[in-house]
N, C-alpha and C positions, 0 to 999 in steps of 0.2 A: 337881658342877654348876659351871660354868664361869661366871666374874663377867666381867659389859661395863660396858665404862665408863659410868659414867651421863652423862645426856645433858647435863647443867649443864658438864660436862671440856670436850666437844667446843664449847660454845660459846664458854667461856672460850679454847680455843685458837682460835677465828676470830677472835673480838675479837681477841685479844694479835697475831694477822695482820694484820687489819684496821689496826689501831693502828700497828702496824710501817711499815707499805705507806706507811701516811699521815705520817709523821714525815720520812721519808725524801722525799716526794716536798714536803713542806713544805720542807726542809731546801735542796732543789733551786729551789724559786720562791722562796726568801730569797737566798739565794747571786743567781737573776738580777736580783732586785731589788737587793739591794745595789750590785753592780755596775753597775746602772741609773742608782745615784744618782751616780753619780762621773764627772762629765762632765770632759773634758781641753781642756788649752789648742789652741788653731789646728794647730800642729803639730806634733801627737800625735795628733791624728785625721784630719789632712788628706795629699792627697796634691799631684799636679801640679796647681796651682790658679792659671788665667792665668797659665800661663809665659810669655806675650809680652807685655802688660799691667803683672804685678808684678814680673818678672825681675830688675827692680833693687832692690826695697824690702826693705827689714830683715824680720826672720822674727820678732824682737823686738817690733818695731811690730804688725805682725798679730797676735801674742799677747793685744794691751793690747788693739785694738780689735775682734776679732773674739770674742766671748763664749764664755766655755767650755763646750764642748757634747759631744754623743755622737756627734753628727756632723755636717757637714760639706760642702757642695757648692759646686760653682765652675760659672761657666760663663763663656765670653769671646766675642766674634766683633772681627776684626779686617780691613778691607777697607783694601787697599794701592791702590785706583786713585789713578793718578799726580794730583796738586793735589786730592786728596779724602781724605787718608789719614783713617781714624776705627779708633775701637778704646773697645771698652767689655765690663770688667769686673765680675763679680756676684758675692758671697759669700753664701751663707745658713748659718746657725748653727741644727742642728734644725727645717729646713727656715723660720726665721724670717732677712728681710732683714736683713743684718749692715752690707754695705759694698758700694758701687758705685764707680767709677772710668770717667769716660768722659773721651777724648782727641778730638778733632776738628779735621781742616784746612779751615780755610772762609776765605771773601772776608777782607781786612784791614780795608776797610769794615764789616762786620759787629762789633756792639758786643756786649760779654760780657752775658749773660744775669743779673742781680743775685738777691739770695737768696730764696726764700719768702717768705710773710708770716710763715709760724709760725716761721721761725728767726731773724728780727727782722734788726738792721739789722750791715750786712756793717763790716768793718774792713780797710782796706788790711793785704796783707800785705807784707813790705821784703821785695825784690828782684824784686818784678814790679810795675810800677807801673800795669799794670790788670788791679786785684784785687781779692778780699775773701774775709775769713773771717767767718763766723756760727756761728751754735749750730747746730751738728753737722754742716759744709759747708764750704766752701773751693775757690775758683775762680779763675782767672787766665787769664792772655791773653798769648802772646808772639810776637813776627813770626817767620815762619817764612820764603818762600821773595822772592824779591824778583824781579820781571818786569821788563822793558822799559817795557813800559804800566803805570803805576801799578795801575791798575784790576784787572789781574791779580795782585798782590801777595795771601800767605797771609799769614794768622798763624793758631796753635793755642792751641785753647780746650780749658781743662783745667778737669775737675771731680772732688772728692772729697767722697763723703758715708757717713755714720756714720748708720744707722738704730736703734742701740741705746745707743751713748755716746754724753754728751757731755761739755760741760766744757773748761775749759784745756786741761787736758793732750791730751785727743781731740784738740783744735784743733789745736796742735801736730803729734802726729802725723798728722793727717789733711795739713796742711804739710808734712811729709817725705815721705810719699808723690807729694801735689803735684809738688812740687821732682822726685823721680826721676822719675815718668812722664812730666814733660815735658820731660827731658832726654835719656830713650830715648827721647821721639816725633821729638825735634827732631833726634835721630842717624838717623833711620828715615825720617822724612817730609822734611827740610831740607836736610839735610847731604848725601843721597846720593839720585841719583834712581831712582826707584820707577819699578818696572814693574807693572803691574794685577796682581792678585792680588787674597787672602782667605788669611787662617787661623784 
């Protein structure tokens, strides 16, 4: 007479499959969690992000202000028409506002825009004498193109803002970037004339 396994064997091996299957596929949603949690600096997850916008600023500096995340998006628009240059940069960190940067050539008559209520009250920054920096902001103003007719005269209005730091140190760097973009705008919009365009 011929012995079958009893039927306790067989379930004991689905279980010990069962079990298996599941360890394994556990093992596999840890691993992407884990790596979930490990968010990197700006320039570990970023790639070409407003190259005409950030082009000159420290990759250091976006490090500090742009929060460490898993990812990463830019976006920029830049319009070359002649006596209207503008150019405005966006960063988000995990789809949350990180960092804006907008450049703008407008009348000289036109007076710089002051900060928020909620970022309290601005402070001149040295080497542009119409300026200010606030809690998480920094803004300046510098003559840009010089007409015949006064009345036609530019100057470019710069803004930098920090939607997740802040603090001195922000401050600061949100001023270093300041400073370069309006020294590429002022190479781009001032110095050299512009034909209409977009990029």
């Amino acid at each position: 007479m011929t012995a079958h396994p009893r039927p306790t064997r067989w379930i004991r091996y689905t279980l010990l499959l069962v079990l298996a299957v599941a360890l394994v596929a556990a093992g596999a949603v840890g691993g992407a969690l884990t790596q979930r949690k490990e968010p990197k600096k700006f320039t570990e997850v970023s790639g070409d992000t407003c190259h005409t916008v950030l082009s000159g600023v420290s990759l250091s500096v976006l490090d500090r202000l742009v929060p460490k995340s898993h990812y990463v998006g830019g976006w920029q628009k830049v319009s070359r028409k002649k006596g209207e240059y503008s150019a405005v940069c966006g960063i988000k960190a995990d789809d949350e506002r990180a960092l804006r940067v907008t450049v703008e050539q407008v009348n000289a008559s036109r007076s710089l825009d002051g900060p928020k209520p909620w970022q309290g009250k601005g402070k001149k920054i040295p080497g542009f004498p119409k300026s200010w920096a606030a809690r998480g902001a920094v803004a300046a103003t510098q003559p840009c193109t010089t007409a015949k007719d006064e009345d036609e005269n530019t100057s470019l209005h710069v803004k930098v803002e920090s939607f997740t730091k802040k603090g001195d140190d922000t401050r600061k760097d949100l001023v270093r970037i300041l400073t370069t973009a309006s020294e590429d705008a002022h190479a781009v919009a001032c110095d050299t004339p512009l034909e209409d365009g977009s990029a």
